[in-house]
N, C-alpha and C positions, 0 to 999 in steps of 0.2 A: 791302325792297330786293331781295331774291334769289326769294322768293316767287313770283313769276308764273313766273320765269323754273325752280324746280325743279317748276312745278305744286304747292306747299304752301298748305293753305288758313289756314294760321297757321305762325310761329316756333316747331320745331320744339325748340330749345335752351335756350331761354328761364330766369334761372336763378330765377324769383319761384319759388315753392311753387307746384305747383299739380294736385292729385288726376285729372282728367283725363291726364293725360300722365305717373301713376303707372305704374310698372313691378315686377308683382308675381316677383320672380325667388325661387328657395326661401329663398335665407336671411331676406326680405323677407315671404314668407310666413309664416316659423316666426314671425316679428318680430311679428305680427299675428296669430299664433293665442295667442303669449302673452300679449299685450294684452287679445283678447278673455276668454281664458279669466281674466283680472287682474278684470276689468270685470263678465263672467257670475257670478263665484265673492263681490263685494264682499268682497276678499282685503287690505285696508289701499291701502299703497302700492305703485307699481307705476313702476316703474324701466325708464329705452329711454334706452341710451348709444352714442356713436359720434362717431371723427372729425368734423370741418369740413367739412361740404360732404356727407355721405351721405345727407342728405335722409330727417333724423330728424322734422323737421317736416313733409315732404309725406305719411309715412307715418301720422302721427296725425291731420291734415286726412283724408287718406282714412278711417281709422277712424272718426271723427266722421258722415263721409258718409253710412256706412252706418246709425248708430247715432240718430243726433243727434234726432231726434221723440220716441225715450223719452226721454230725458237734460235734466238743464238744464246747460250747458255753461261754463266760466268760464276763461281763459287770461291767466297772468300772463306778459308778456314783457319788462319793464323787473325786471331781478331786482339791478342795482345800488343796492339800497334798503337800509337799518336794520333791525333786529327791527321795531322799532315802526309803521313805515310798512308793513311785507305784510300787516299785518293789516288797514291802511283798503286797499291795492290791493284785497286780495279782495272785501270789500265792495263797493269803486265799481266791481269788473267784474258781480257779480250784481246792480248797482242796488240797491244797498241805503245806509240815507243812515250816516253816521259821526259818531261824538260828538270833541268836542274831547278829549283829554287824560281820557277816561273808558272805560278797555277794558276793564272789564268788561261796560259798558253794549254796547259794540262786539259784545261776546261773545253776549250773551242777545242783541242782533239779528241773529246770524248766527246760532246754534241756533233761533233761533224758524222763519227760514227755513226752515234743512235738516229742521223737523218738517214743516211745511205741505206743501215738496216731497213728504214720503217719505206723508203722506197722501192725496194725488192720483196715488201711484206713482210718480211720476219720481226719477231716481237723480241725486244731483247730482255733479258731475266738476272738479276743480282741476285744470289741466293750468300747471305751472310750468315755461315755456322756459328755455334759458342755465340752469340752477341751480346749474351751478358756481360760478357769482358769488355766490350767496347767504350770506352771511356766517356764522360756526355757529351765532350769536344769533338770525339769521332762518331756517336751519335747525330751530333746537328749538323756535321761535316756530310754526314748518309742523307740525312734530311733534305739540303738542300738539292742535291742531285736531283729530287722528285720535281725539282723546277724547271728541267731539261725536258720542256715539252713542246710541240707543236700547235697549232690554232688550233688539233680539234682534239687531242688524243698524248695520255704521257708516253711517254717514249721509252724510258728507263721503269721498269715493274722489277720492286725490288721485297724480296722474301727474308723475315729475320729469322729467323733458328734460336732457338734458349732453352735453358732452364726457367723456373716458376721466377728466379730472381729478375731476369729481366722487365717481367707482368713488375715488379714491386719500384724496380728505376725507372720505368718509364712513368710512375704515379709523380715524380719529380716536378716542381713547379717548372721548373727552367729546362725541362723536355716535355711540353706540353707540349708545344707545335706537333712534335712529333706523333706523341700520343694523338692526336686528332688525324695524322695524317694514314692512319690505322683504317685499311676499310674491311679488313674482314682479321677474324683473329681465331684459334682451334685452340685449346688446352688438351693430352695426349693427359686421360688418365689408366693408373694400372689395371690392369685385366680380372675379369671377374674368374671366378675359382670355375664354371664351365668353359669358360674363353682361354684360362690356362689347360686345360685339358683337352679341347680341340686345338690350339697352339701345337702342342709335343705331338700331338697324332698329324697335324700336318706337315711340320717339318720332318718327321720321319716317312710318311707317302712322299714328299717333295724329295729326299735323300733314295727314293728306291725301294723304301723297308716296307715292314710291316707295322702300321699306325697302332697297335694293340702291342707292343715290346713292354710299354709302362700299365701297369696294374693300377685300377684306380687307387686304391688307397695310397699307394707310391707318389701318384700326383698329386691326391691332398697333401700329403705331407711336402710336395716341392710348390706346392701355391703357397702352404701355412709358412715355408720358408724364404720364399722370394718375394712376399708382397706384393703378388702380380710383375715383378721389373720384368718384361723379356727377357734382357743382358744378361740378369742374375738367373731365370729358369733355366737359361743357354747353359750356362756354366756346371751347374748343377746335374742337368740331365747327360752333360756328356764325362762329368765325373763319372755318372751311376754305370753308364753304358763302358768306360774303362774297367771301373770294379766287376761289374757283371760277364764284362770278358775273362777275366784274371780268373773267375770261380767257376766261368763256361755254366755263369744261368741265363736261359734264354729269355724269358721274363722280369724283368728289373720287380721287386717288390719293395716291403716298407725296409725290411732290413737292408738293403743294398742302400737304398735312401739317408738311412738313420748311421751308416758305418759313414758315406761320403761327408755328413754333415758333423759327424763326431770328428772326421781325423781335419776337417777345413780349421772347428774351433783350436784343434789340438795346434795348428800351425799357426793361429792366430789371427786369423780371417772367418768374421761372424757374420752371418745373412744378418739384415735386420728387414723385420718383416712390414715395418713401420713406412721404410722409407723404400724400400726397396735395395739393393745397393748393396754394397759390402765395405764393410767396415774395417780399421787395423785397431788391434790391443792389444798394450804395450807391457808386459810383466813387469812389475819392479823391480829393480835390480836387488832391494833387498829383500829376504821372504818377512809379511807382516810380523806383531810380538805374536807370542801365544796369549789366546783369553780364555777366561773362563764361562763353560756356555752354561746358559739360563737352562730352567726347566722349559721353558716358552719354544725354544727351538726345536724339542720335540717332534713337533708340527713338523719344519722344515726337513728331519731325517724322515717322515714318517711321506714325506712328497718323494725324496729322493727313492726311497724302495717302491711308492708306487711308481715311479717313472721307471725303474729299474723291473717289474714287473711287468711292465705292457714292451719294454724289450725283449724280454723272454718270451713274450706271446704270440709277438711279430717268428719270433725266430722258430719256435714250436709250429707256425701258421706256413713259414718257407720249409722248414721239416716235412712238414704233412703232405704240401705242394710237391713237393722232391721224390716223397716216399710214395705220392699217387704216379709220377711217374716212373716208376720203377715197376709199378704194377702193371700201367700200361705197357710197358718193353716186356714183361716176363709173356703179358697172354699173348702181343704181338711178335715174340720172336721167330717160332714156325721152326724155319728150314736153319735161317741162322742164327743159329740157337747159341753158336760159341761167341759171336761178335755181342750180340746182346748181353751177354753173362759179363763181356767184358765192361760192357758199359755199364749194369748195375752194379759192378764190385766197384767201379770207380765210383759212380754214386754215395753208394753205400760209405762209401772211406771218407768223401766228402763230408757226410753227414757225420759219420763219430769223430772227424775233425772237428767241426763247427759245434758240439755236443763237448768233447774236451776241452775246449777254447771257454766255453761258458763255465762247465766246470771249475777249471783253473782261474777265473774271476771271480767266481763266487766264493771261493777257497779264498782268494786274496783277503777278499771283501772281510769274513767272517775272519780271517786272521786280524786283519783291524779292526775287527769291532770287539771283537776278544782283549787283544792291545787295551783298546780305549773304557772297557768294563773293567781291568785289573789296575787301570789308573785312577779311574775316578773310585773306584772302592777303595784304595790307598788312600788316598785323599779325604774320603769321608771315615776312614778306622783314625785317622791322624784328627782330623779335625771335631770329631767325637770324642777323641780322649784327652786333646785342648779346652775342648766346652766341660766335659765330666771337671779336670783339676780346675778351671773357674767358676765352678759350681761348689766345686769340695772347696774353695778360699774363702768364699763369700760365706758361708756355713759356716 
């Protein structure tokens, strides 16, 4: 959709995995020299945990990238299974056939394997996604496989995948074995507010483009709202770059930012900046009672106008941005002078659109607060002349 029009030779945001449009920032580095050195060292198991959405999988697809011609590879992604079923998964991901209701037999045909492997040299690698789901029966079920070893060297090097919950179930008394059998372990935390702003200027050089589309203060405001998630910055910047097609601005600023995050809450999808991730909320189906508000609240309308004023500011700020290029087209037209005219009238119309659009909100606005000044003055001429005849009785 946006593509031609940012010059991108692909979707720059895209949230599939995908090691091409990997972004190696340091802590993403360490993340990967511990893995390799997990891998170099055939050190058991090897542990890479993190949030939703940090792109713990695009980091092992990259490692694989580099690695993958020695290795034989084997990745479990369905981890909602029994003890009893990881053991034929494993099997039916290295092609290997599986016995009915007989695991032993299961056994000696996965050791027969990983000897043949280790005598042609290749190292073989279980890479287990989601494993926090894995139940602690199919945890200790994983565990034992690490016993499938030779007189000098394991055989089966096997990698967990999770979330921070898995760090919390392997504290288990009764997965301790396993916890010990842990020799190197990575936590994936979220991106620092420079590290998300080199992020978007890299996936957009990696797409083709031009790394300066996003205006800094555009990307503070998509760090203050993604909490660092990769998944969530994805989501977000390729919102902007939708709406920033639709209005043909070739700069995404804070206003194109602050419309994609207004109309996400309006659908009921909230960044939370805590966790990173995105969240569902659920309206009640019926509307609250009405209450009566304190003088205390004050405060609260007195936030919402200032929030409502550093929108106007943002938008006066893409104004001025708009109306400087305008300026540039008029001294730059020369010879074609009509095709330029064309283009700042449409500018131009742009802007007393977006200039109307605020108008007619603030119009709304002040119609309700007008409403809610002729209610509450009712209310107090009423309950002023309640208090006066309680005053006149007691007299």
């Amino acid at each position: 959709m946006y593509k031609k029009f940012y010059n991108l030779n692909e979707k720059p945001f895209k949230i599939v995995p995908n090691p091409n449009f990997f972004f190696l920032s340091p802590r993403y580095e360490n993340a990967l020299t511990y893995l390799e050195y997990g891998l170099a060292e055939k050190s058991g198991f090897i542990m890479l945990t993190g949030e939703i959405g940090m792109g713990k999988t695009t980091l092992i697809r990259y490692l694989l990238n580099k690695l993958e011609s020695k290795m034989e590879v084997g990745v479990i992604l369905n981890t909602n299974v029994t003890a009893d079923q990881i053991l034929k998964l494993i099997l039916l991901e290295f092609e290997l056939p599986t016995s009915e209701g007989d695991k032993s037999k299961e056994l000696e045909t996965l050791y027969r394997f990983l000897i043949e492997q280790y005598k042609i040299g290749k190292q073989v690698i279980l890479i287990i996604d989601e494993a926090q789901n894995l139940t602690d029966e199919a945890l200790e079920e994983v565990r034992m496989l690490s016993n499938l070893q030779s007189d000098e060297e394991i055989l089966l090097q096997i990698i967990v995948v999770g979330q921070p919950e898995l760090k919390k179930k392997l504290k288990k008394p009764g997965l301790a074995q396993f916890s010990q059998r842990i020799a190197v372990s990575y936590h994936l935390s979220p991106l620092t507010r420079k590290e998300c702003h080199d992020y978007i200027a890299h996936r957009l050089k990696a797409a083709g483009g031009n790394p300066d589309i996003f205006l800094t203060n555009a990307m503070d405001m998509i760090y203050d709202s993604s909490g660092g998630i990769p998944r969530t910055i994805n989501l977000l910047c390729d919102a902007c770059l939708v709406y920033g097609f639709a209005d043909e601005i070739e700069q995404i600023g804070v206003y194109i930012v602050q419309q994609v995050i207004d109309d996400k809450e309006g659908m009921g999808i909230f960044t939370d900046s805590f966790g990173g991730g995105t969240f569902e909320y659920s309206v009640p189906a019926d509307p609250p009672p009405v209450k009566f508000v304190s003088l205390n609240e004050s405060d609260e309308k007195r936030k919402q106008i200032s929030l409502q004023d550093e929108c106007r500011e943002n938008l006066i700020k893409e104004i001025q941005r708009i109306e400087g290029k305008v300026r540039e087209l008029e001294i730059s037209a020369g010879e074609n002078k009509t095709v330029m005219e064309k283009k700042i009238d449409r500018i131009q119309k742009k802007i007393l659109g977006k200039i109307m659009r605020l108008l007619l909100a603030e119009r709304k606005q002040n119609d309700r607060l007008v409403l809610k000044y002729g209610s509450l003055n009712e209310k107090y001429r009423m309950l002023k002349k309640r208090y006066n005849a309680v005053i006149g009785r007691d007299q």
